[in-house]
PAMARFI-378187 format. One record per residue (C-alpha): residue in three letters; chain; x, y, z. Coordinates in steps of 0.5 Angstrom, whole numbers, padded with zeros to 4 digits, always signed. Layout:
N
+---------+--------+-------+-------+-------+
: residuo : cadena :    xx :    yy :    zz :
+---------+--------+-------+-------+-------+
:     ALA :      A :     X :     Y :     Z :
...
+---------+--------+-------+-------+-------+
//
This chain:
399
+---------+--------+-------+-------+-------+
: residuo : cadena :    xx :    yy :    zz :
+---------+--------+-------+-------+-------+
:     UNK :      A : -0003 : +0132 : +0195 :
:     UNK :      A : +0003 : +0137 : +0196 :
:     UNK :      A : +0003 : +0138 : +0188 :
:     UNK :      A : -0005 : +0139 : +0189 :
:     UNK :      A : -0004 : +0144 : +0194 :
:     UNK :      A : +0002 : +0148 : +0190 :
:     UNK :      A : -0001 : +0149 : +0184 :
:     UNK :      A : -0008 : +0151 : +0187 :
:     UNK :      A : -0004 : +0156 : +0190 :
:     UNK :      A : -0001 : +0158 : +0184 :
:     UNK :      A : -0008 : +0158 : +0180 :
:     UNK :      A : -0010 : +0162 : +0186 :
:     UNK :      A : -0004 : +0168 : +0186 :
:     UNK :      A : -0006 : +0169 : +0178 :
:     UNK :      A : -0012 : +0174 : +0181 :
:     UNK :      A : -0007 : +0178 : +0184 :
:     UNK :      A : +0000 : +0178 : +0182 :
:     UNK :      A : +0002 : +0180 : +0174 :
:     UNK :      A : +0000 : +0176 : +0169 :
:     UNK :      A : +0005 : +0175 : +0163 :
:     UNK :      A : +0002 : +0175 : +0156 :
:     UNK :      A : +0006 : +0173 : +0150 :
:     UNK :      A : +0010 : +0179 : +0148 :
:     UNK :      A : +0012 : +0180 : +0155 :
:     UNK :      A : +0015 : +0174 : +0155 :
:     UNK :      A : +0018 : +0175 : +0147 :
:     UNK :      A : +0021 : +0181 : +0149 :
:     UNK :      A : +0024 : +0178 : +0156 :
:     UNK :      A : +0027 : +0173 : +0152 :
:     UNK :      A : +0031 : +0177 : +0147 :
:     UNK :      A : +0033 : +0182 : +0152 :
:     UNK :      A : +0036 : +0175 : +0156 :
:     UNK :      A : +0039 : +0172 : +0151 :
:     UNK :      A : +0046 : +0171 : +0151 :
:     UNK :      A : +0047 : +0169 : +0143 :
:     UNK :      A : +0043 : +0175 : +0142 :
:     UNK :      A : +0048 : +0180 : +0146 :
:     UNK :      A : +0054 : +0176 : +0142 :
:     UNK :      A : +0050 : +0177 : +0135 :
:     UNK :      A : +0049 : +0184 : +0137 :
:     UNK :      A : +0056 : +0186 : +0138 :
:     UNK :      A : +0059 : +0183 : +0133 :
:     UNK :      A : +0054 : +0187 : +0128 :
:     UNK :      A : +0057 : +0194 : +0132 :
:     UNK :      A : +0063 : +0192 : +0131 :
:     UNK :      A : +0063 : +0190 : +0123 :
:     UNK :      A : +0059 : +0197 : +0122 :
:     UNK :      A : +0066 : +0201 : +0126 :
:     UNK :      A : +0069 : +0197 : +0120 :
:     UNK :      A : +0066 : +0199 : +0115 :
:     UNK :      A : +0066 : +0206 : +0118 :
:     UNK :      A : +0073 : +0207 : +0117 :
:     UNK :      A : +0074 : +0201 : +0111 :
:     UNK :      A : +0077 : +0204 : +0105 :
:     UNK :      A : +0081 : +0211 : +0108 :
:     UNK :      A : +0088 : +0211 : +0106 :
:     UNK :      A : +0093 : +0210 : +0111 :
:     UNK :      A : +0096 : +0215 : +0115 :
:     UNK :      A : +0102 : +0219 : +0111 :
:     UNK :      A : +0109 : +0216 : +0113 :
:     UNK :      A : +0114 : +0222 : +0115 :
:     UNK :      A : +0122 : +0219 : +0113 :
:     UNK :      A : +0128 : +0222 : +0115 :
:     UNK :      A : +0135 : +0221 : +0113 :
:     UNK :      A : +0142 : +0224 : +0115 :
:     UNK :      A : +0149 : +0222 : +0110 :
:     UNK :      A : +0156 : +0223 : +0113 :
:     UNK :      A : +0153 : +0226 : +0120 :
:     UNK :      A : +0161 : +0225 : +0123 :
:     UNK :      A : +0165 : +0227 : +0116 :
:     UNK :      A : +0166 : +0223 : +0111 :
:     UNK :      A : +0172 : +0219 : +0108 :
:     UNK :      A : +0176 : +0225 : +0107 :
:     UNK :      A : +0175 : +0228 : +0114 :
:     UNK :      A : +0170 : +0234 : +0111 :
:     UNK :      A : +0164 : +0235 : +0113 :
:     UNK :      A : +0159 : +0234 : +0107 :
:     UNK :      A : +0153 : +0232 : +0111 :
:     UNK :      A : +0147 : +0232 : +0107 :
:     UNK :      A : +0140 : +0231 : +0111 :
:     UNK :      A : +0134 : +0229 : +0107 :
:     UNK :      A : +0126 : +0229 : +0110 :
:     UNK :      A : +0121 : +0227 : +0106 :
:     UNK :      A : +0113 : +0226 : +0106 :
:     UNK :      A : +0110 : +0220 : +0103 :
:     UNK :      A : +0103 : +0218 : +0102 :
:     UNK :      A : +0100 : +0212 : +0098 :
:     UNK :      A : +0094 : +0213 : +0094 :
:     UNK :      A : +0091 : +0207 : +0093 :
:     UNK :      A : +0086 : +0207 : +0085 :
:     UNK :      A : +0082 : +0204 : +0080 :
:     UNK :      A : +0076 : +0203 : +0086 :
:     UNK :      A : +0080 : +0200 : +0091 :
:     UNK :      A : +0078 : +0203 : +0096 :
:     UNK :      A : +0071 : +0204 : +0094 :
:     UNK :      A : +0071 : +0196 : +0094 :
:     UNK :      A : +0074 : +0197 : +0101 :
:     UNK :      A : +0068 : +0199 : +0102 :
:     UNK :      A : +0064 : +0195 : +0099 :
:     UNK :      A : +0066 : +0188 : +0103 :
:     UNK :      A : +0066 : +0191 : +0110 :
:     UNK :      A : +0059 : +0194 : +0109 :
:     UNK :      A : +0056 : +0187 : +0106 :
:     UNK :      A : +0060 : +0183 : +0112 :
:     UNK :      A : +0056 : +0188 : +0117 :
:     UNK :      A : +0050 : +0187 : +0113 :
:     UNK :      A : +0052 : +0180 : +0114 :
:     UNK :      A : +0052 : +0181 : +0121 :
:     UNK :      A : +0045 : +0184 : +0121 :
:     UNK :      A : +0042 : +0179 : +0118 :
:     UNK :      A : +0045 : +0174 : +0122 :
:     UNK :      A : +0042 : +0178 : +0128 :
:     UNK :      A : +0035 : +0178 : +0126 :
:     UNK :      A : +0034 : +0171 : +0124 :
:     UNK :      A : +0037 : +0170 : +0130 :
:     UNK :      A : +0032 : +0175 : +0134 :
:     UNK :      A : +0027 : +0171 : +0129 :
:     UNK :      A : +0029 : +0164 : +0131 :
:     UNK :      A : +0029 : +0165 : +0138 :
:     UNK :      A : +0021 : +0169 : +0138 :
:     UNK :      A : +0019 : +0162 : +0134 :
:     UNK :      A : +0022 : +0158 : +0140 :
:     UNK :      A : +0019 : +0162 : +0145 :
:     UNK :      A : +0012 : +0162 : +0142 :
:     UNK :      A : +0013 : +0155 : +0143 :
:     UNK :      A : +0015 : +0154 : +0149 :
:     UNK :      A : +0009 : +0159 : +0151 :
:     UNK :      A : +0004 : +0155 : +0147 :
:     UNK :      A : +0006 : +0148 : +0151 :
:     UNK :      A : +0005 : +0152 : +0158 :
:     UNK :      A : -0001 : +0154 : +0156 :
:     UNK :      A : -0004 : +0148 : +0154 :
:     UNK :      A : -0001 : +0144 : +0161 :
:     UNK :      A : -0005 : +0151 : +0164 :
:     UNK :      A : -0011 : +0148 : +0161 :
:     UNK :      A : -0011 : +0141 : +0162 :
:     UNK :      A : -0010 : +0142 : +0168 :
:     UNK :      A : -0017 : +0148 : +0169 :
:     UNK :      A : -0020 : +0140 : +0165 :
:     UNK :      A : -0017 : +0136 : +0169 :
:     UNK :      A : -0019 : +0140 : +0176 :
:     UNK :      A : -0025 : +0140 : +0174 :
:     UNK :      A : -0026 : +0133 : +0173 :
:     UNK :      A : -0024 : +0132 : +0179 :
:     UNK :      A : -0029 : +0137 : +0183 :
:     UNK :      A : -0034 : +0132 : +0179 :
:     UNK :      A : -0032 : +0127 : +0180 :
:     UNK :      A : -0032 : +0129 : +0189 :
:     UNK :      A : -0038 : +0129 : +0188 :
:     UNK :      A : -0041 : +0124 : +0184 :
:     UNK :      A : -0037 : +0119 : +0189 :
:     UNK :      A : -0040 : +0123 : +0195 :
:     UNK :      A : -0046 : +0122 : +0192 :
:     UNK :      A : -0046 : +0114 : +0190 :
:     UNK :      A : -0044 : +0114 : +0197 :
:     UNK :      A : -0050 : +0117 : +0200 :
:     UNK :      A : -0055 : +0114 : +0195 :
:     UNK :      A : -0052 : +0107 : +0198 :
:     UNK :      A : -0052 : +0108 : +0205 :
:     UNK :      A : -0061 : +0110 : +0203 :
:     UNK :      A : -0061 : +0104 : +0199 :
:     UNK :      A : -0062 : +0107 : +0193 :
:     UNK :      A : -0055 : +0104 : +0190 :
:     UNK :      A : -0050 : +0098 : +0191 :
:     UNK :      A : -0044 : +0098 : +0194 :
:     UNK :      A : -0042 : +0096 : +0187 :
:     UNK :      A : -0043 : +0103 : +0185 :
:     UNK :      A : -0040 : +0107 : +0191 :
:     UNK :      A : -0034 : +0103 : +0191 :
:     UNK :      A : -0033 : +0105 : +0183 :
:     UNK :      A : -0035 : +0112 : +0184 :
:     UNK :      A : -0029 : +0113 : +0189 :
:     UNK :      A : -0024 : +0108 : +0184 :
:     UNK :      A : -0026 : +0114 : +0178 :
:     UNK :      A : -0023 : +0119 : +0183 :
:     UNK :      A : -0019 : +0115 : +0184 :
:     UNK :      A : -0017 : +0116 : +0177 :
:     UNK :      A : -0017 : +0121 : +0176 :
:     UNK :      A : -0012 : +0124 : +0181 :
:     UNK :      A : -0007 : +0120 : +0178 :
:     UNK :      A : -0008 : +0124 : +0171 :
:     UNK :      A : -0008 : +0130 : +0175 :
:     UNK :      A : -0002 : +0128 : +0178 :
:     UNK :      A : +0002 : +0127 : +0171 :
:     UNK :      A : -0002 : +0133 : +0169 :
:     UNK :      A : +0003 : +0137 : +0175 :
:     UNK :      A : +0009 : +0133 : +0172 :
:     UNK :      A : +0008 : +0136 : +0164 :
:     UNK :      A : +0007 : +0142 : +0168 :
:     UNK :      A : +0013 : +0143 : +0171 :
:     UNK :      A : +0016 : +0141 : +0165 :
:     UNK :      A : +0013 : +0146 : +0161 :
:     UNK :      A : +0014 : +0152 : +0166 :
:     UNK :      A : +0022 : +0150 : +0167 :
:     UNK :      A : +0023 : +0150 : +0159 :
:     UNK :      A : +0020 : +0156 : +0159 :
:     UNK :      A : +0024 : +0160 : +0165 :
:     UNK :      A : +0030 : +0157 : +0161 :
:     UNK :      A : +0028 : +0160 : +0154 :
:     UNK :      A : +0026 : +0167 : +0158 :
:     UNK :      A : +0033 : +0166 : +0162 :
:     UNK :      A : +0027 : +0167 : +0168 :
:     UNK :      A : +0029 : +0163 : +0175 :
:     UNK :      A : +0022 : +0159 : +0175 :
:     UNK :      A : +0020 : +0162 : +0182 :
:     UNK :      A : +0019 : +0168 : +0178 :
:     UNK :      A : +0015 : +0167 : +0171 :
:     UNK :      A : +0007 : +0168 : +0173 :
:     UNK :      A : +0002 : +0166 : +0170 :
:     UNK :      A : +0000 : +0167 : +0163 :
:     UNK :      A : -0004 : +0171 : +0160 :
:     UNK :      A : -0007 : +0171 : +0152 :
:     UNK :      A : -0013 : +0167 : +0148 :
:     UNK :      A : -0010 : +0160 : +0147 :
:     UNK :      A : -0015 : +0158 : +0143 :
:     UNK :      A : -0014 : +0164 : +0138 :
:     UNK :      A : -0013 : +0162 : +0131 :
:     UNK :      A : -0011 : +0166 : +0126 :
:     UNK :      A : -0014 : +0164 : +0119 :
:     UNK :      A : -0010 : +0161 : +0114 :
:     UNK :      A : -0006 : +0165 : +0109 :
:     UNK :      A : -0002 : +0163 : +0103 :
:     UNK :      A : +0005 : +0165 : +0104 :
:     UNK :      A : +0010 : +0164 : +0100 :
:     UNK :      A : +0019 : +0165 : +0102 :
:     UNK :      A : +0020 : +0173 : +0101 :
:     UNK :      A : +0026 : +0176 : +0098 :
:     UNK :      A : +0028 : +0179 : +0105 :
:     UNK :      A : +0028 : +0173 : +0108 :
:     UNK :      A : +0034 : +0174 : +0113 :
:     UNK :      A : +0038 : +0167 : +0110 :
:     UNK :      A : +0037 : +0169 : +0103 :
:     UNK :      A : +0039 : +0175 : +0104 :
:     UNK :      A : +0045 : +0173 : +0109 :
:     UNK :      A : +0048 : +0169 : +0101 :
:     UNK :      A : +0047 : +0175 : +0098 :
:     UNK :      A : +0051 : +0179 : +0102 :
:     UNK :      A : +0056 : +0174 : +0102 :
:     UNK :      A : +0055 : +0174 : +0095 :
:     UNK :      A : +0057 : +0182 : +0094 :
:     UNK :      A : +0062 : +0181 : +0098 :
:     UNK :      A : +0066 : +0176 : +0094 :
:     UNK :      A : +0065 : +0179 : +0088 :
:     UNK :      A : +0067 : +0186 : +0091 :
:     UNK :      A : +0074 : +0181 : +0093 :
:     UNK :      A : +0074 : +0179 : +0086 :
:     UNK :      A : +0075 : +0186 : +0084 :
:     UNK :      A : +0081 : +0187 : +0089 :
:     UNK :      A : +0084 : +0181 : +0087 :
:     UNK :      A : +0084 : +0184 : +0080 :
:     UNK :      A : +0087 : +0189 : +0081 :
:     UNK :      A : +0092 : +0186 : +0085 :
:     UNK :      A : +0099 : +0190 : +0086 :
:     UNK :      A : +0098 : +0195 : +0082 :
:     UNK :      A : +0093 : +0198 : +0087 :
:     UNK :      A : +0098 : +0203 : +0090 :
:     UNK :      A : +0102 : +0210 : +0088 :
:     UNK :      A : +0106 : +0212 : +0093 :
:     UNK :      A : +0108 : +0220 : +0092 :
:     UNK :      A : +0112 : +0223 : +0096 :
:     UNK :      A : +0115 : +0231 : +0098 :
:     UNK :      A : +0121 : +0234 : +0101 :
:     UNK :      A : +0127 : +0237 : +0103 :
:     UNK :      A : +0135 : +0235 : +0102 :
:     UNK :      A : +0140 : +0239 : +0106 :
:     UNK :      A : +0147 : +0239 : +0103 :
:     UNK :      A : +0152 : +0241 : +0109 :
:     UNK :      A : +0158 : +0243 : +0104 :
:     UNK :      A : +0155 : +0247 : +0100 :
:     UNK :      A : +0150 : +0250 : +0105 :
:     UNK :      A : +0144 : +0248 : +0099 :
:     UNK :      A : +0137 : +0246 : +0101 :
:     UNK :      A : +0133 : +0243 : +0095 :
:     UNK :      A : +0127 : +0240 : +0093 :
:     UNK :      A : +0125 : +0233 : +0093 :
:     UNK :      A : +0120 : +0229 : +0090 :
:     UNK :      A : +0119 : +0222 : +0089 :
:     UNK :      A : +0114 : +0217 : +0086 :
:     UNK :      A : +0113 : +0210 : +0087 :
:     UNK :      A : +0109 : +0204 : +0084 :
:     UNK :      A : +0109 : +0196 : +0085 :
:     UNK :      A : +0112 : +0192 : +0078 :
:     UNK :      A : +0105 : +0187 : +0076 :
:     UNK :      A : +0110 : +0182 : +0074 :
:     UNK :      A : +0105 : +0176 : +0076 :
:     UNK :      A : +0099 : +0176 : +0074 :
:     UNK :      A : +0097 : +0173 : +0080 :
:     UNK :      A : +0091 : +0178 : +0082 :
:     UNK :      A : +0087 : +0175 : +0075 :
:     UNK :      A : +0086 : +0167 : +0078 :
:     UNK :      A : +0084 : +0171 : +0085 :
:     UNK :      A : +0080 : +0175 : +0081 :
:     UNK :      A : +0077 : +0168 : +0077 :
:     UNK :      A : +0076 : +0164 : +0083 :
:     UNK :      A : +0073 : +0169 : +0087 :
:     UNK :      A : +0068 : +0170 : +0082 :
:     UNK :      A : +0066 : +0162 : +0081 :
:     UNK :      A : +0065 : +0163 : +0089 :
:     UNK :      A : +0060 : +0168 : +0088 :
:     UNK :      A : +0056 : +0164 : +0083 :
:     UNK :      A : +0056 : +0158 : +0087 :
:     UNK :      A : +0054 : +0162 : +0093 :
:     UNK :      A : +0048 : +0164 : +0088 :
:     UNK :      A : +0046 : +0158 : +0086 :
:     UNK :      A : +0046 : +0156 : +0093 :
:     UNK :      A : +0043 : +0162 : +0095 :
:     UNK :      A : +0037 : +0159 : +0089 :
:     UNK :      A : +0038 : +0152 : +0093 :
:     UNK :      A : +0036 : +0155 : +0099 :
:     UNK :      A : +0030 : +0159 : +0097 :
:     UNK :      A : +0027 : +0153 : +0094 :
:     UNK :      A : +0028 : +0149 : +0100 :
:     UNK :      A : +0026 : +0154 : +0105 :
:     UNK :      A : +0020 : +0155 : +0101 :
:     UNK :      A : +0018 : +0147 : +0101 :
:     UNK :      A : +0019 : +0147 : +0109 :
:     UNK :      A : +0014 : +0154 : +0109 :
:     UNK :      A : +0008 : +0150 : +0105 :
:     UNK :      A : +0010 : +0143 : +0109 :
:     UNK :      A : +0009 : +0148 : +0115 :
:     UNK :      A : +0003 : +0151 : +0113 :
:     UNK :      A : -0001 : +0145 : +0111 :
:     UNK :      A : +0001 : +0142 : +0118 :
:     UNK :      A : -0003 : +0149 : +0121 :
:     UNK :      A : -0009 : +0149 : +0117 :
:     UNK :      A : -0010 : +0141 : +0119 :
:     UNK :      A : -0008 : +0142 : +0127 :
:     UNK :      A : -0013 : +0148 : +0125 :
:     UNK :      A : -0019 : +0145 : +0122 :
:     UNK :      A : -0019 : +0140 : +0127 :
:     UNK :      A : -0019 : +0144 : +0133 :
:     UNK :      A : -0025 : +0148 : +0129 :
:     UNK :      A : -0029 : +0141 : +0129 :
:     UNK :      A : -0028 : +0140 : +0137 :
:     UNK :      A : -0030 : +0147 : +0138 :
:     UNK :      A : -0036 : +0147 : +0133 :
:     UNK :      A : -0038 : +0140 : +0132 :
:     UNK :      A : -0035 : +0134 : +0138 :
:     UNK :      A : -0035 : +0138 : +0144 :
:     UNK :      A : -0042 : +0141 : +0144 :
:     UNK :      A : -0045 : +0134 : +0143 :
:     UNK :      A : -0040 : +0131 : +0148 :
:     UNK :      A : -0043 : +0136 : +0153 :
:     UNK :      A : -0050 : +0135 : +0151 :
:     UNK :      A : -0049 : +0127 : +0152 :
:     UNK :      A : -0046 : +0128 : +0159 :
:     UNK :      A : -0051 : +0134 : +0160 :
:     UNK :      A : -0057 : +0128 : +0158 :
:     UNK :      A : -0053 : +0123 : +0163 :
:     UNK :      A : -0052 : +0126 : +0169 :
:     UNK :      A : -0060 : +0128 : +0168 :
:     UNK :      A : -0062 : +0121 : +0167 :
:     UNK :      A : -0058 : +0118 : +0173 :
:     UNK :      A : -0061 : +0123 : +0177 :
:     UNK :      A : -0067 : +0120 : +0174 :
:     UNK :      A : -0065 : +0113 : +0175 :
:     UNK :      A : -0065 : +0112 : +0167 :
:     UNK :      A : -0058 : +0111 : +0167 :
:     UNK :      A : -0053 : +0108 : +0171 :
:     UNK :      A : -0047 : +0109 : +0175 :
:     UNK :      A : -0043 : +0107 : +0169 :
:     UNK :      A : -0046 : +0111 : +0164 :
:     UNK :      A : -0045 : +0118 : +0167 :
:     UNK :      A : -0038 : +0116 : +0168 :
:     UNK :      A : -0037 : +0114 : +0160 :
:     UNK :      A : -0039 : +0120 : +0159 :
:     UNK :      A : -0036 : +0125 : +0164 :
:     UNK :      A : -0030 : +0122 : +0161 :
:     UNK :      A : -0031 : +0121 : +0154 :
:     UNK :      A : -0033 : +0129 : +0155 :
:     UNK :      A : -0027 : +0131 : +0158 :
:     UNK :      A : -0021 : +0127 : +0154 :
:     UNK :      A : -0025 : +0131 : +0148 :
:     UNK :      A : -0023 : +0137 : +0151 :
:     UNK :      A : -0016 : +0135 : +0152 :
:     UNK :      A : -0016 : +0133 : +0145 :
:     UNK :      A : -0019 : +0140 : +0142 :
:     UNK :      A : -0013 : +0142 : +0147 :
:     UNK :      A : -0008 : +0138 : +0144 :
:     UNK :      A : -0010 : +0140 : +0136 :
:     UNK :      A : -0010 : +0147 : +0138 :
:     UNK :      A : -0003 : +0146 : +0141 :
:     UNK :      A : -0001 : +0144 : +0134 :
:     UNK :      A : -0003 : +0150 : +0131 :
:     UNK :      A : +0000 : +0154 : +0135 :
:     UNK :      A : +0007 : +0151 : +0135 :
:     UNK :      A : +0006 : +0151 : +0127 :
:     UNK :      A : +0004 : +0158 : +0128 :
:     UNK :      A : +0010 : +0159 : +0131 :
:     UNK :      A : +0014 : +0157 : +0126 :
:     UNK :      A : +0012 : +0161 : +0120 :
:     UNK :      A : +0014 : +0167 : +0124 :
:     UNK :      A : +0019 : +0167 : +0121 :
:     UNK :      A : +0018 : +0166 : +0114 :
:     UNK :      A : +0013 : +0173 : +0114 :
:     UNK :      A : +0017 : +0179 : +0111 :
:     UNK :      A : +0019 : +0185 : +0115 :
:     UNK :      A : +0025 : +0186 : +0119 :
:     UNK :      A : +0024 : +0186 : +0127 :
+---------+--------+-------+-------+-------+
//
């Protein structure tokens, strides 16, 4: 009974208190979620990476002072030296630099948007599910206020005579019943509107009612794995990348010449001079050549998996689409075909038990078999929604 009194409360709130459509709840969750907020910082710090990856290192200052306190002899022929040196890396070493932080950000972008498709799929579902447990119990209400008063009028019509005890005793015995649905009704959805508070990181207290067409299908659409689909393209950054470090590692170390430029002081002579010096690393191991090949069987083998992937991803995208136009016919078959008739035969047995044609028992079949068809037309839909949920996150277009 306090549940009764609860969600009748509720329901009654919903006329005056906001309601919650599903965009708002879609924009909630992402602005709550802490994976979200993790993949988003990840991704702001691969792009400060790769703004400053392949810049050349800073210039190296060197100082050096020979026989400051005389030498050997007990002159003072001390000679001083300050040089400047840089590294000039080449042979598109830095633009590979470039190269593997920019696809590693782009890596990270792809990671955050199937992550915000992910998380979008997960609270369509979970909006689904709470609605369909709104509508069942509207069904389920309904079916009680029924039920009230066909015990109430089993009862008068026994006390004048009209009907057995039999009947009143069975009437009280449904609604009965049917209070007992209505209590397993509440438990689903307490259950539905938890899981979706936790998915929109809200306390329960705080999620209004929903508002949105639950019985809004959209029609089915062939629908096949687009290029831009954010795990296709997460291996193929990766691949551009290990192909980038392969590159590098073929370069191996020879990709720097250091040039250096100063001054020399000679004390005994009292001459300053010119100083110029160069650099470059000796490839003796050819040790870049196998990085260079390793890398690249890395970068086919994440092609064929990028391949494998896209078939698989293409197979579960046609299993779910065949899921959503069954669940979908079969709610347009309640909607045009079962529930109609079910309503017109409750329709013809409430006014044949008026009339005294039917009895007791038949109106009861009726009103029940009406109402567990209107569940499962509820039950149908709900299926395709979640299906519908699904296939989000194969649509192209970036969020």
């Amino acid at each position: 009974m306090k549940h009764l009194i609860f969600w009748t409360a509720l329901l009654g709130l919903s006329f005056t208190s906001q309601a919650l459509t599903l965009d708002e709840a879609t924009e909630l969750a992402r602005k709550n979620s802490p994976r979200l907020k993790a993949e988003h910082a990840r991704q702001q710090a691969a792009i400060r990476s790769a703004d400053i990856a392949g810049l050349w290192e800073n210039p190296e200052i060197e100082v050096e002072a020979e026989g400051v306190d005389g030498d050997n002899d007990g002159f003072n022929q001390a000679e001083y030296a300050v040089m400047l040196s840089q590294k000039i890396p080449f042979g598109g070493v830095s633009k590979n630099r470039r190269l593997v932080a920019g696809q590693l950000a782009r890596m990270r972008a792809e990671t955050v948007l199937g992550s915000t498709r992910a998380l979008d799929a997960q609270v369509r579902t979970a909006f689904s599910e709470a609605q369909a447990q709104q509508e069942i119990l509207r069904i389920r209400r309904n079916q009680e206020k029924l039920g009230r008063e066909f015990a109430e009028a089993a009862k008068k019509r026994h006390e004048a005579g009209g009907a057995s005890e039999l009947e009143a005793v069975q009437a009280d015995l449904a609604l009965e019943e049917i209070l007992l649905e209505m209590k397993c009704c509440f438990g689903d959805m307490d259950s539905a509107r938890k899981s979706l508070a936790s998915v929109l990181g809200l306390p329960l207290e705080e999620l209004n009612e929903l508002s949105g067409d639950f019985y809004q299908l959209a029609s089915a659409e062939k629908l096949t794995v687009d290029e831009s689909h954010p795990a296709l393209q997460w291996l193929s950054a990766q691949e551009e990348m290990t192909r980038a470090e392969a590159r590098l590692a073929k370069i191996g170390n020879t990709r720097n010449l250091s040039l250096g430029a100063g001054v020399k002081y000679d004390a005994a002579d009292e001459a300053q001079s010119f100083v110029v010096a160069a650099s470059i690393p000796l490839s003796i191991r050819k040790t870049g050549r196998v990085e260079n090949e390793a890398a690249l069987l890395r970068a086919e083998a994440l092609r064929a998996e990028r391949d494998q992937m896209q078939r698989d991803l293409q197979r579960e995208l046609d299993q779910v689409s065949l899921l959503y136009q069954s669940a979908a016919t079969e709610a347009a078959q309640y909607e045009q075909r079962i529930i109609p008739k079910a309503e017109q035969a409750y329709a013809l047995s409430r006014k044949g038990y008026e009339a005294g044609r039917y009895s007791w028992m038949e109106l009861l079949e009726a009103q029940q078999n009406l109402a567990g068809i209107q569940i499962q037309y509820v039950e149908a839909v709900l299926e395709a929604q979640k299906a519908a949920a699904t296939l989000t996150q194969f649509k192209s277009g970036e969020e």
